[in-house]
N, C-alpha and C positions, 0 to 999 in steps of 0.2 A: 465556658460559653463559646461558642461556634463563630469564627471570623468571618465576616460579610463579604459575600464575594462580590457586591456590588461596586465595592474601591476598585476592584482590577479594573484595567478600563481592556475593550476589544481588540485595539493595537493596541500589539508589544514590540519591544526593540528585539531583534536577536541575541543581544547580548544580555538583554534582561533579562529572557529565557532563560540563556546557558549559566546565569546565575542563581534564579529564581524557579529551578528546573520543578522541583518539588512545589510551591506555591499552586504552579500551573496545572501541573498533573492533576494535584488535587479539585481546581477546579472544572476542569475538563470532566473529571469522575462527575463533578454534579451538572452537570450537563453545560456548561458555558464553552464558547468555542471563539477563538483570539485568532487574528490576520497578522503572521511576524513580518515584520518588514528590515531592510536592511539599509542604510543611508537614504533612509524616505521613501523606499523603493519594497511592495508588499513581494513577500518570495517563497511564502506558502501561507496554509490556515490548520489549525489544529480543530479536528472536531471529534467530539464524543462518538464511539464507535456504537452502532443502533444493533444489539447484537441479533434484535428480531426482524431485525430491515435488511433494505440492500446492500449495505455499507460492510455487512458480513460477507457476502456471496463474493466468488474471485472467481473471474471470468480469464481465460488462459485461450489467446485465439493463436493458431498456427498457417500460414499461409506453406501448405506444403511446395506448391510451385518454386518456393525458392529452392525447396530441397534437390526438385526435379523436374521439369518442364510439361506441364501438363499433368501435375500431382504426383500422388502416389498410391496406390492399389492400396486396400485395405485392410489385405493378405498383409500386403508387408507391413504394413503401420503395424497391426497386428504383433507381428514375428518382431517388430523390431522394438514394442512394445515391453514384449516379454524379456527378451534379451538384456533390456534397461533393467529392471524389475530386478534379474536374476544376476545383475555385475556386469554382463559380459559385454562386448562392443558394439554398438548398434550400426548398421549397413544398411542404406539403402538399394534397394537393385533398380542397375539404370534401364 
């Protein structure tokens, strides 16, 4: 018979977690999502990943102005693109 995920309650301690590591997992698999907190204090939230939602999508933003003041051409993003790809050392040209 299937144990009731309704005893879990929504907060968990952190250390409840690092014990009860497996319990959680499995509830999270059936969709329940728990706020750990740490001395009273919330310090994340575990939630069921929506593999058809957005919670799959990784957004990767690059502010290339750090790299070089007023960006970078797209030539070289490009070049320096492939360079990565292929081992070698990536350069940007100033």
């Amino acid at each position: 018979m299937a144990t009731k995920i309704k005893s879990i309650p929504s907060i968990i301690g952190f250390k409840d977690l690092r014990e009860n590591a497996g319990k959680y997992i499995s509830a999270v698999e059936k969709g329940r999502t728990f706020t750990v907190v740490r001395r009273s204090k919330p310090i994340f939230n575990i939630i069921p990943v929506d593999e058809w939602g957005d919670e799959g999508k990784w957004e990767t933003v690059i502010d290339f102005n750090k790299f070089k003041k007023g960006g970078v051409r797209m030539e070289d993003f490009a070049t320096m693109l492939r360079k990565s790809i292929n081992g070698q050392k990536r350069e940007i040209s100033k």
